[in-house]
Each structure stands twice: as C-alpha cells, then as structure tokens.
N, C-alpha and C positions, 0 to 999 in steps of 0.2 A: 166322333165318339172317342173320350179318352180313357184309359185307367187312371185313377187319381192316385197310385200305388207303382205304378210304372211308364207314367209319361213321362217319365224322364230318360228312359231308354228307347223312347220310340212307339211306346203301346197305344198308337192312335191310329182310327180307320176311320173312312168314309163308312156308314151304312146302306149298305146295296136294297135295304128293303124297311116296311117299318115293324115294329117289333118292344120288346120288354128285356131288361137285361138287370143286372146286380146294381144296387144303389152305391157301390164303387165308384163306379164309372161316372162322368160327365159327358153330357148330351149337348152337345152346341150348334144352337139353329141360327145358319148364317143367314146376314143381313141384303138385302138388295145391294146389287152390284159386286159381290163379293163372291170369287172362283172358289171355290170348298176345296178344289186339288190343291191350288198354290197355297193355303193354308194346311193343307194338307202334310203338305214336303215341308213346312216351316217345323212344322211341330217334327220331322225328322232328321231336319240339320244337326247339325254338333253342336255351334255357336248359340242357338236358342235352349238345346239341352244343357249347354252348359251353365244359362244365365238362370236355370227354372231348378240347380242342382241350389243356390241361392237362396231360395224361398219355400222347399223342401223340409219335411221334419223327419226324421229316420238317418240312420247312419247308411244301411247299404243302398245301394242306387235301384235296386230293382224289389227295394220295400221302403221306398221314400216318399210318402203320402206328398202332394199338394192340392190344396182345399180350394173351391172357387173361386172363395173371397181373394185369394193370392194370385191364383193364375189371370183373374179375369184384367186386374190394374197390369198386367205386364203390356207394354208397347212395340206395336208390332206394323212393318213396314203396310204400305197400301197403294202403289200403285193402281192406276187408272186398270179399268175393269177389261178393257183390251188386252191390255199387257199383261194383266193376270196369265188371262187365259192363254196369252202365247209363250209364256213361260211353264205353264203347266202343262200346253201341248209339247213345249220342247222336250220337257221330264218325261213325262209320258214315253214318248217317243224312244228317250236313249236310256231310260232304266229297264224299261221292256228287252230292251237288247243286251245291257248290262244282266238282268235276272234269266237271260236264255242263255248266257253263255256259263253262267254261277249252274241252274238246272243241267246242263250238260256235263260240269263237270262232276259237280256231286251225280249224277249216275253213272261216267266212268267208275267213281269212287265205290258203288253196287257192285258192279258189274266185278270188279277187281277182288274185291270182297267175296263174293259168289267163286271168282275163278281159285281165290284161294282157299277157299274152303273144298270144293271139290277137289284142288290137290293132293290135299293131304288126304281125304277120304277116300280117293283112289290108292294112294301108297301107301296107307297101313292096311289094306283089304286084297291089293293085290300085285303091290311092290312098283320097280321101275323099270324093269326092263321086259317089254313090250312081247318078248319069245318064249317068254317062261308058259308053259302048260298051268293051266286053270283046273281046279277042280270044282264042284257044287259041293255047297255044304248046306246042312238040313239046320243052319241059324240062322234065320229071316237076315236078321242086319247086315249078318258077311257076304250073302248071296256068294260070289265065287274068290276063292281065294288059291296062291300057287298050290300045284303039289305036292312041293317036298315042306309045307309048311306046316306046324303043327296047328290046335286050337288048346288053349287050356281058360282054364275059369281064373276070373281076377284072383280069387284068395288064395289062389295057388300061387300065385307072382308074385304077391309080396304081403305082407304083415300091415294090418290097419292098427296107426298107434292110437292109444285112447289116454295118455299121462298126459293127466288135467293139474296145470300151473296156477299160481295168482297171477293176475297182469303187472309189473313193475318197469320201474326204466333201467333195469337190466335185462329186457330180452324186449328185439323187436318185434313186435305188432302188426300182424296182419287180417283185413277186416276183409270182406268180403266185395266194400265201396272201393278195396287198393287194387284190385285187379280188373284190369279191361274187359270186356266180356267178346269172347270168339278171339283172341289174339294173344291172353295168358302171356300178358306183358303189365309191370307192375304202375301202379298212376301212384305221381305224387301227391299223394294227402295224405293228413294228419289222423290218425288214429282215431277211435270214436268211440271204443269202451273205455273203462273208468278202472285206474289203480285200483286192484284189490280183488277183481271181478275173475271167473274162472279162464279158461281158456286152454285151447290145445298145445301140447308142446309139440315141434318139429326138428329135424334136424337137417345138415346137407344133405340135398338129394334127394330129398321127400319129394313126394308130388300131392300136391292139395285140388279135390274138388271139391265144387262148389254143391252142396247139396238139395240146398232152395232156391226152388225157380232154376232147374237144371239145365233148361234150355239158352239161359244166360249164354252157358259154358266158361264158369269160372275157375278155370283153370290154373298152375300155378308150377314152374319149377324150384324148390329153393338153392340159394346157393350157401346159406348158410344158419344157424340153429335158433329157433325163436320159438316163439306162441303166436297162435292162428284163433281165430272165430272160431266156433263149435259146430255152427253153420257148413266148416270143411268136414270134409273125409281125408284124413291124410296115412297115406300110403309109404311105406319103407321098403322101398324094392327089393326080391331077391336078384341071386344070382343070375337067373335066366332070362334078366328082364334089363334093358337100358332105360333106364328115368327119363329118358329125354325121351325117346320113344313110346313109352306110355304116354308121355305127355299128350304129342300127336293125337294117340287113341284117341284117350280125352276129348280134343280138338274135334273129331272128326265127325260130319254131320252125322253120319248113322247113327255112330255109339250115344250120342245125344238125345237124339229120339226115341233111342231104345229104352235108355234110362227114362226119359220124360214120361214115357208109357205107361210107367207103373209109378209115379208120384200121385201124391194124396194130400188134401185139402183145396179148396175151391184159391181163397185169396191167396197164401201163402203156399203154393205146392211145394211138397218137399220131396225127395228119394231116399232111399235106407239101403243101408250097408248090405243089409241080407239079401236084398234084389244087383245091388251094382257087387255087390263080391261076387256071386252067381254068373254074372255074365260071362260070358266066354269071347275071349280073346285071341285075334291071328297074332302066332307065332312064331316068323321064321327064324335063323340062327342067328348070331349076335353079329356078326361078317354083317347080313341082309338088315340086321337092324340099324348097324352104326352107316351101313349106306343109304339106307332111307333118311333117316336122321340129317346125314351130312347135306341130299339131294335137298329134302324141304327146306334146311337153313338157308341154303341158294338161293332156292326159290322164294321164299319168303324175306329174306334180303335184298330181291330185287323189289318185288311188289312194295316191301315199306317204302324204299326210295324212290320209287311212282307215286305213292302215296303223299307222298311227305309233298314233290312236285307238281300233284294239282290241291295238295290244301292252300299252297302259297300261294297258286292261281286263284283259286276262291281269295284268298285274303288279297291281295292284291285286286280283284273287280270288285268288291265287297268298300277297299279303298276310295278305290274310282266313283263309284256309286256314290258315296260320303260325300265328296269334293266336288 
C-alpha cells in the first residue's frame, strides 16, 4: 500500500490485515512468485526514491503526487523467488536490530527529558541545597518550599506589557512556531504573520509565555527588543525578580499544570492574564535566585550535550539503515 502523495519519502507498508482506506493511496496486489517484503524495502531505498522524485508532479517531496499510470511503467529488479525471500529475511533480521537500538535511544532521549524537567521543578519549589529546612505551604503546586523563602503573586513581580506595534522589518518577529516547546530555546524559522498585522512589543529581558495550549510550555527569554504574537504574555520584570529565573518557573512542571487548569476552550485551550497573574510564586532572595539559575544552566548544559550525542546516534543508525 502506497501514498501516492508521499511515496516518495517512504510512505509505503505491507497491510497486516484486509480493510478500506482514502482513494490516495495505491493498493498493489502482488503477483505469484513475488516476496511483498523485498518490494517492500525497494520502495524504501534512496536510489528508487530518487528515480520516482522524476516522474512526481509537486514541488515538495512530501506533497509530490505520483499517479499509477507513472509509477506502474517504472522498472524494477526480480530476482528468482528464493532469493527474494533471503534478502528480505536478511533485512528483516538486521533492521529489527537496527530499529531496537534507534527505540533505545530515543527513550534515553524521554527519559533525559523527564530528568530535566524534574530538575528545574525541584529548584524553583525547593532550591539546591539538600539541608535547607522545608516548610508546607497551603498552594497545591508549591507543596513545600525553604523557610526563609517568601511566596508572592506574578503581578507583584513584574508588569504585563500590552504596547500593541504594526509588524515591520524593523523589529524582530516572534511567533509562537519560534520557540521549542518545554526547553524555551528559539527554532529557526521564518516568521508567519503578515506586514502590517498587530502584534506585542517586548523588550530586553522580557520573558514571554505562551498562552494557548499552555501545556506546550512556550516559553521565552529575550535578549533583545521586538514584537511577539498576541498569543504571548509578556512579562517586564521587577526588581525582586531575576528574568532568567522566572523563566525556570515558566519551565517547571507544576506551574504548567497549574496554569493548564484553568484554560478554556475545547480545541484551542487558552489561559488569561487574570488567573497566571494571580498565581503565586516561591521566592527566595536574589543570592538564591542567581544560584539556582547558575545550578540549571549546568545542568541543562550538560543534558543538551547528551542530547545533541544520542540524536547523532539516531542519525547515524537511521544512516546505516538507509545503506
């Protein structure tokens, strides 16, 4: 069974059962003597993707129709019915091992993910040093936080700006598709509102959330002065408050589900200012702030460069695979 809209990057299975699907798709009932795996893998190679990118109509490769009449005249290898199959047993055999070592690493890749998230969920609720005195606090989300620390509500920390800009290519552009989601690190792409359109102004040091689909956790430090999607919250810190440290907040599983809580609408859930300014936030002194701060860059400097070391593993068996 193929996509006739994305067999060109591989969108083709065996059908494990029988069944009805989208008039899309191409149904191919092999012939006597003919192994469905080893035609299988052909339609996965590179060198046959590459020869069907040829006879394709569409510019991008993963919206590049080919119709039957084209794929059906394409000429394709046939070994004797034996040999099929001992080639498709050998595939079989070593992409299995190839796709369990790619499944292992992609779940370190969870795993790592999970550990970094509870880090920082731990040190902005109850710091880093392991002797400090806990106290209970009557906020579901903080559950215990140090003693000497205070609680105060977001709108007390800093000023939500609402100076609404036109879009222009005199101030950079931040959409809500530019930031990563749970890691408030920026992706490179190209902007996606339109000259003239409204948009939030920010400046250094702002910190921007994401306020639809909060769970995202679309977070943001800036370094420097623009306009943002309306979609943010963006925040002007006071005095009492480290931006990088709020940031964290942001980050942190609790405060995210806290938030998530009280969004409204079914498809598009969003959160409002009036519930996330309300929240209440652990406080300790700015000393405890710039050291938590300094502790998670470490930490989170190490795990990216874990990170970065089994995606290149994936790409590297993902290679091997190919070949």
């Amino acid at each position: 069974v193929a996509n006739s809209m994305n067999v060109i990057i591989g969108s083709v299975g065996i059908s494990p059962e029988d069944g009805a699907l989208s008039p899309v798709y191409i149904v191919m009932k092999p012939n006597e003597g003919v192994d469905v795996r080893y035609y299988d893998y052909i339609f996965k190679a590179k060198g046959f993707q590459t020869q069907l990118r040829r006879i394709g109509y569409g510019i991008l490769d993963h919206r590049m129709r080919i119709p039957w009449d084209n794929l059906k005249m394409q000429v394709l290898p046939m070994p004797p019915a034996s040999e099929q199959k001992k080639v498709a047993d050998f595939l079989d055999v070593e992409t299995a091992k190839i796709d369990n070592l790619i499944s292992k690493q992609e779940r370190l890749l969870k795993l790592l993910e999970e550990k970094r998230r509870a880090t920082i969920a731990h040190a902005v609720t109850r710091g880093i040093d392991p002797k400090v005195k806990l106290k209970e606090t009557n906020i579901p989300w903080l559950g215990k936080i140090p003693t000497q620390w205070q609680v105060k509500k977001l709108k007390f920390l800093g000023v939500k700006r609402d100076i609404k800009v036109q879009i222009s290519d005199e101030f950079k552009y931040i959409g809500l598709e530019h930031i990563e989601p749970f890691t408030a690190m920026e992706l490179d792409k190209e902007g996606e509102a339109e000259v003239g359109t409204l948009a939030l102004r920010y400046e250094k040091n702002d910190v921007l959330f994401g306020k639809l689909r909060p769970y995202l956790t679309k977070a943001f430090l800036t370094s420097e002065g623009g306009v943002c999607s309306s979609e943010f919250i963006v925040i002007n810190c006071s005095s009492e408050i480290i931006p990088e440290y709020l940031l964290y907040i942001f980050l942190s599983t609790n405060f995210v589900e806290e938030v998530n809580s009280s969004t409204y609408g079914s498809k598009m859930p969003r959160a409002n200012w009036e519930f996330i300014g309300n929240t209440t936030l652990p406080l300790p002194d700015k000393v405890v702030q710039r050291n938590i701060t300094a502790y998670l860059n470490k930490s989170i400097g190490i795990s990216e460069a874990i990170k970065l070391k089994i995606q290149e593993q994936i790409t590297l068996l993902n290679e091997r695979r190919t070949s």
